[in-house]
Steps between C-alpha positions, in 0.01 A plus 500: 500500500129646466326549229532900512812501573578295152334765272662824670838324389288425126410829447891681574654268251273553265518867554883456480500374169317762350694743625770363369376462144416859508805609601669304191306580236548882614888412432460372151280801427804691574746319348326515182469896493872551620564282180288675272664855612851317475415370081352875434822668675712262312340572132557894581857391581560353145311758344717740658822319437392512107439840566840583623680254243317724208621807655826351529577420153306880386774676698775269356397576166375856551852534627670339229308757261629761710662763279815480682745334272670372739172211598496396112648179476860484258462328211700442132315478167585382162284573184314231367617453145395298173740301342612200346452186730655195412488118691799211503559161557757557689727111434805410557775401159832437372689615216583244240682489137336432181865342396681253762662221364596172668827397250500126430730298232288422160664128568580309795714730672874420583784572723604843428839635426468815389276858698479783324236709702470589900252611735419817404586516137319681254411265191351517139310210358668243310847573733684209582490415878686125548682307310450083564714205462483409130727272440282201415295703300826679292569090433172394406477790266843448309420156484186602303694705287760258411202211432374797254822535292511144474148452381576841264830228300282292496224647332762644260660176440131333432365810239851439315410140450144597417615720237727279350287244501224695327698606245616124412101457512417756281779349211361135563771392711417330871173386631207648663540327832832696536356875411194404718724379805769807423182713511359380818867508652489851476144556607578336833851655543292830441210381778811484782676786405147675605501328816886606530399836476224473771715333740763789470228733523401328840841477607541914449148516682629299781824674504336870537361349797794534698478859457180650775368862358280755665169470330436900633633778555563630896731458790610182649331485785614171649791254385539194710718325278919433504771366282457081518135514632235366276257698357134411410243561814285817452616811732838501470489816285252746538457794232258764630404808205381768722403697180150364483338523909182361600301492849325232622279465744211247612122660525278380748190323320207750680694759235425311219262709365678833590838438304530461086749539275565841444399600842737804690730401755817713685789302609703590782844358596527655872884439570554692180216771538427446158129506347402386187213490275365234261214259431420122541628363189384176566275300726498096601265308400455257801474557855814375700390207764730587802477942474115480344591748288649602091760568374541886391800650255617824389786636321696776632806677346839393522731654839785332578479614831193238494581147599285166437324338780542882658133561716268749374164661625218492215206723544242387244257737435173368490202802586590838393250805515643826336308777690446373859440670798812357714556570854712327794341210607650545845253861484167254499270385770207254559231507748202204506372585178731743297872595388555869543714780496548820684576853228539839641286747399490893491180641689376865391650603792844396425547243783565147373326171630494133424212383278513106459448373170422146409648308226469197283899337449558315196858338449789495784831513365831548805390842659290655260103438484225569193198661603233422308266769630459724780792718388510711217865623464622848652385437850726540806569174639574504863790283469595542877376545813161317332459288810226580732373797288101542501315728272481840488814479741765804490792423298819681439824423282788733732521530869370877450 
């Protein structure tokens, strides 16, 4: 090849390639500008869409002002009123006696031979309730009475002597070693007729053994004893007094400083639907390992319809306020920052709308709530229908 012919073929490549470099940077040019038109018509498109969303939610609510009773949304309302608020423990208790007695012998028990009381029995204290074998005893004690007679002759027998020989003394007749040894016959005879006596007295003690007494009045509430058993382990009688009724009830420890003496609780026996009212009569003094809690009592009057070991409910009052504002708690609502309320309220034009208030609660207690502020007392509390309301929103109580 010559060396014209080379550079003709030079010069169209080169001439090629800047053509072609041309031509691309003519696309990008476009590109860009198509892309530039595309983010502008896209930010008029979200402006727009705001636009339409605002005008939206105008309409809704323009049309939910509309003075057409009928777009007002139904609603029920409750005053809000001031009262007396009160908080409980709310625990869980049993009803005990002040009076049930376990009847043991007062010696070492015995076979029995003799019931006088049955399940169910209503007794007085000091009633006899079993009679025991006392046979031994009946022996032991007449043989301590007949040792006493004997000791009595002879102590008779020795101050005869004594006398005698004191008188024959006193004339000059005998010697002093007799009076002294008739004297000191007599003193001892004297010493064992004292011990006589004791040991009869023990024998009668040991004797009125045999007979078991109720130490209280009450009804016999268990008897696990019969004719030839012995007698002597603790439960076999039971004597419950349901004159004198107490509640008891273990506190958890956090309540500690909530609960005194004195303090207010009500009692409730569900089964019965009965509700009574007392105060803590007295309060434990240690904290229980296993339930981490004291031991609460209080006296309530006697029923008996009332049973111990019978379940109770104890609500122990432990905040009370006596003018509170008190709504439903079921009525309040929260948000990110707030708890708050929604109260209908009477415009100038007589139409009623939703005005949201907010509100500080204090104390909880089962479906009631204490408002601390936001709420005066007297308001209408939208009660229902509250959900989804927004202020200033039409409101109506009847369909009409």
């Amino acid at each position: 090849m010559n060396t014209s012919k080379f550079f003709s073929l030079l010069l169209i490549a080169l001439a090629a390639t800047l053509f072609g470099c041309k031509q691309q940077t003519a696309i990008n040019n476009v590109v860009e500008q198509k892309k530039a038109k595309l983010n502008k018509l896209m930010a008029q498109q979200s402006k727009v869409e705001e636009q339409i969303k605002k005008l939206q939610d105008e309409i809704a609510m323009l049309d939910d002002k509309n003075d057409d009773a009928a777009n007002a949304k139904l609603i029920a309302v409750s005053p809000v009123e001031v009262q007396e608020f009160n908080h409980y423990i709310d625990l869980r208790g049993k009803i005990d006696a002040e009076n049930i007695s376990y009847i043991t012998p007062r010696g070492m028990g015995g076979q029995v031979k003799q019931i006088f009381v049955k399940e169910g029995d209503h007794v007085t204290k000091g009633q006899l309730l079993l009679k025991l074998d006392d046979a031994i005893m009946k022996q032991s004690l007449t043989a301590a009475r007949q040792q006493l007679e004997g000791i009595k002759t002879q102590l008779a027998f020795a101050k005869n002597i004594y006398d005698r020989q004191n008188n024959l003394w006193q004339k000059g007749i005998g010697t002093e070693v007799q009076l002294i040894s008739a004297r000191t016959n007599v003193e001892g005879l004297q010493n064992q007729l004292k011990s006589a006596e004791e040991q009869v007295k023990v024998g009668a003690e040991q004797l009125s053994t045999a007979n078991v007494y109720s130490d209280v009045d009450g009804v016999a509430e268990t008897v696990m004893v019969k004719v030839g058993e012995l007698f002597g382990g603790m439960g076999q009688i039971k004597i419950v007094n349901n004159s004198n009724l107490k509640v008891t009830a273990s506190i958890p420890e956090g309540y500690v400083s909530h609960v005194k003496k004195g303090t207010p609780i009500l009692i409730s026996i569900p089964e019965m639907n009965k509700n009574i009212n007392s105060t803590i009569s007295l309060i434990g003094q240690t904290i229980e390992n296993t339930q981490r809690g004291f031991t609460a009592e209080a006296k309530i009057p006697s029923d008996p319809t009332l049973k111990p070991n019978q379940s109770c409910v104890l609500k122990v009052l432990d905040y009370s306020a006596a003018k509170a504002v008190v709504i439903p708690v079921n009525t309040i609502q929260s948000d990110e920052q707030n708890k708050y309320v929604y109260v209908m309220e009477k415009q100038a034009n007589g139409k009623n709308i939703a005005t949201r208030k907010t509100v500080v609660m204090g104390q909880v207690y089962g479906d009631k709530a204490e408002i601390l502020s936001g709420l005066t007392g007297g308001e209408q509390l939208i009660t229902a229908g509250y959900q989804n309301l927004y202020e200033g929103q039409s409101v109506n109580t009847s369909a009409n």
